[in-house]
Structures are given as C-alpha cells and as structure tokens.
C-alpha positions in Angstrom: -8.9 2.0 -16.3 -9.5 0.4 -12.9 -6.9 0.7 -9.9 -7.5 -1.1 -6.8 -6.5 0.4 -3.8 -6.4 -1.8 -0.6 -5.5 0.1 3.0 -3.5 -1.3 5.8 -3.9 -1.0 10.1 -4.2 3.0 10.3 -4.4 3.5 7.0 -7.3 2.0 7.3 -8.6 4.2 9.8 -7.4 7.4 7.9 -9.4 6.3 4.9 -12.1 5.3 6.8 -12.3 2.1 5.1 -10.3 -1.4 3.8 -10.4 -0.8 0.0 -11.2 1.5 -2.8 -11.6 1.6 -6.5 -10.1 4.6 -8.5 -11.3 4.9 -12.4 -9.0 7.0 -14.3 -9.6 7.6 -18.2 -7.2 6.1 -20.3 -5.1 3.1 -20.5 -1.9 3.8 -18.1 -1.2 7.0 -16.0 0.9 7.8 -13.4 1.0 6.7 -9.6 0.5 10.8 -9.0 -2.8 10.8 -10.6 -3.6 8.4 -8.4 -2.8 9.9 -5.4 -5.1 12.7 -6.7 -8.0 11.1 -7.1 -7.7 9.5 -3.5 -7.1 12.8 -2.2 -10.4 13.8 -4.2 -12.4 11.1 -3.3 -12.0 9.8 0.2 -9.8 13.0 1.8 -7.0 10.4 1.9 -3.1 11.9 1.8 -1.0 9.2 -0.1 2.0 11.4 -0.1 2.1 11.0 3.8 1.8 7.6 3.3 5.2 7.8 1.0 7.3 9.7 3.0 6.2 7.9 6.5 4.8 4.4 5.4 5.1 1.4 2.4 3.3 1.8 -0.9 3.1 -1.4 -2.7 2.3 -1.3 -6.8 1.5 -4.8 -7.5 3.6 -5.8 -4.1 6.4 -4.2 -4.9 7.9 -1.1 -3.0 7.5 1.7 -4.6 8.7 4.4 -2.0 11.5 5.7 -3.7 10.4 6.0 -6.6 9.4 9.6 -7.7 5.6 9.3 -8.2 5.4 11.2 -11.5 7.4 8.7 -12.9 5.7 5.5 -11.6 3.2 4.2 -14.2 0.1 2.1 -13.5 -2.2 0.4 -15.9 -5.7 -1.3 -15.7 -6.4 -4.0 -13.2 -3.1 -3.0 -11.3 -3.4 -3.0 -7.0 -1.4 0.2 -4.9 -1.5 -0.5 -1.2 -0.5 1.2 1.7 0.9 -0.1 4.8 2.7 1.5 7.8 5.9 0.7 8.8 6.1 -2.5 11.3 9.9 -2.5 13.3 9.7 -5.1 16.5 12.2 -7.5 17.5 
C-alpha cells in the first residue's frame, strides 16, 4: 500500500523536504508502522511531531489517538503541521 506523507513550515525543514511516499506491504497497517518507516527513511521523528505538533490522517486530527491503534490503508494522506496560536 501507498501512504502519502506531506510536511508543514518546520516540519518541512526537519524532513528536509515537502512530501514523501511510504510503501508498506499489505492492505492496512497501523499509523505506528508508519512512523517507523519515516524514521527509517528520512531520519524524521513523528512521535515529536504528536506530542508537540498536529497529525492529520485524511485531515482529521489524530493526536490523541494512540498510534498503535490508528489504522491507515492504501491511497490514505498523514500530514504534519505545527501548532499556529496568534491572535
């Protein structure tokens, strides 16, 4: 299956680039597999990014959600974004 991962403002940075492509073997896994692969391939710390920023799975928050128990499936999009505050 194909996951596409897009990066936002210093995530960006972190990853060293705006999006990735993570091919895992099967037809679903879990978000934490995921998170492994990044860290595999591009040196990239999701769990950081859970604890400090937004994770998006299909644009919908996912933050809270224990990533062990989060399922993804082919053609599904994770992104992560920083926190914004301003007023």
């Amino acid at each position: 299956m194909e996951i596409k991962v897009k990066f936002f403002l210093n995530y960006q940075e972190d990853a060293g680039k705006e999006k990735e492509v993570i091919n895992i073997a099967g037809e679903t896994a879990k978000l934490e597999k995921v998170y492994s692969c990044l860290e595999e391939k591009i040196d990239f710390d999701p769990e950081a990014v859970q604890n400090q920023g937004i994770v998006l799975l299909n644009d919908r928050v996912v933050n809270n959600q224990d990533p062990g128990q989060v399922e993804v499936k082919d053609g599904d999009s994770i992104s992560f974004m920083p926190m914004v505050s301003g007023g």
